[in-house]
N, C-alpha and C positions, 0 to 999 in steps of 0.2 A: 939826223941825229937828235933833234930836239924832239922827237914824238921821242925819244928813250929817254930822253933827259925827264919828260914830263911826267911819264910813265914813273919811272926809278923814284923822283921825288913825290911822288901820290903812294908809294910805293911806302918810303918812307914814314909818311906820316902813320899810314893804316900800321905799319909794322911796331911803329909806338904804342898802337890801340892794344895790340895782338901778337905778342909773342911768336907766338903759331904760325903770322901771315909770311906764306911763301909765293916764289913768284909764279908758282902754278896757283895758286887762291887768288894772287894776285890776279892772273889773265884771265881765271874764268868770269872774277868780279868789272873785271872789263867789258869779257865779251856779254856778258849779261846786263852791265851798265847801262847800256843804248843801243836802239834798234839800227843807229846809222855809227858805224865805228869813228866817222867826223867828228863827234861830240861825245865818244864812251868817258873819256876822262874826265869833260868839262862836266858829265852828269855825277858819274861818282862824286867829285868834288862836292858839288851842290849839293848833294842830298846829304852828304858829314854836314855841311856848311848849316844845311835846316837842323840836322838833328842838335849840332854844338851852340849853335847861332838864332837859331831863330826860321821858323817858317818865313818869316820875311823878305829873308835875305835875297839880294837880286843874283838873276842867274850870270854865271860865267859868259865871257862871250866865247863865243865860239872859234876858232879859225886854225887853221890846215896852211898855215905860210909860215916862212921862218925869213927874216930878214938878212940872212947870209952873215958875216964875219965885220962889214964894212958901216955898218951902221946900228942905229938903235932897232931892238927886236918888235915885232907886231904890236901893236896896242895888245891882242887879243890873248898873246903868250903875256904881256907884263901886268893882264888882267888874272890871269891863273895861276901866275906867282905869287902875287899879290892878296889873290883870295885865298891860294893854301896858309902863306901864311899869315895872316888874318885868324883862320880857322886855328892850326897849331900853336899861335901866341894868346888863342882865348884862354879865358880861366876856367873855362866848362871842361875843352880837351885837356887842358895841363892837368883838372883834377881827374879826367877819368885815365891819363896816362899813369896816375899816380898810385891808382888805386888798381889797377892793370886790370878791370874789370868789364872788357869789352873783349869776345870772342866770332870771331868771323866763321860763318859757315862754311867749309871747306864745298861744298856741294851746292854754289849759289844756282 
């Protein structure tokens, strides 16, 4: 359930960007994200995170575990959380949400 959870919330933020984003734009931006579906999200992420944040910014970690109900989640899921919203509390995305002036390509 957490690869939907991560998905829905990457989901979210783009849908801030782009009125228009559906979850068919959604998955093709997916599957075109990364050549290995392990990291398609962690890349998506990234690459907002260069455009909003900086070239600099380090990359997401990666990881395919979920730590079940009974304890604290992955490093690598509370690294993805963390850097979406990092990305979504910047002042760069708040003002290009603002300005509703980012369109996603339906035909990634």
């Amino acid at each position: 359930m957490y690869k939907i959870t991560d998905l829905l919330a990457l989901g979210d933020a783009l849908e801030r960007l782009d009125s228009t984003m559906s979850l068919t734009k959604l998955s093709a931006l997916v599957s075109a994200g990364s050549s290995q579906m392990v990291s398609s999200y962690e890349s998506i992420l990234d690459a907002l995170r260069r455009v909003f944040l900086g070239a600099d910014v380090a990359p997401t970690l990666v990881g395919d575990a979920n730590a079940g109900n009974a304890g604290p989640q992955p490093g690598a899921r509370l690294n993805y959380h963390a850097n979406l919203r990092d990305l979504t509390d910047s002042a760069a995305f708040q003002a290009a949400v603002a300005t509703h002036g980012l369109t996603i390509a339906s035909s990634v």
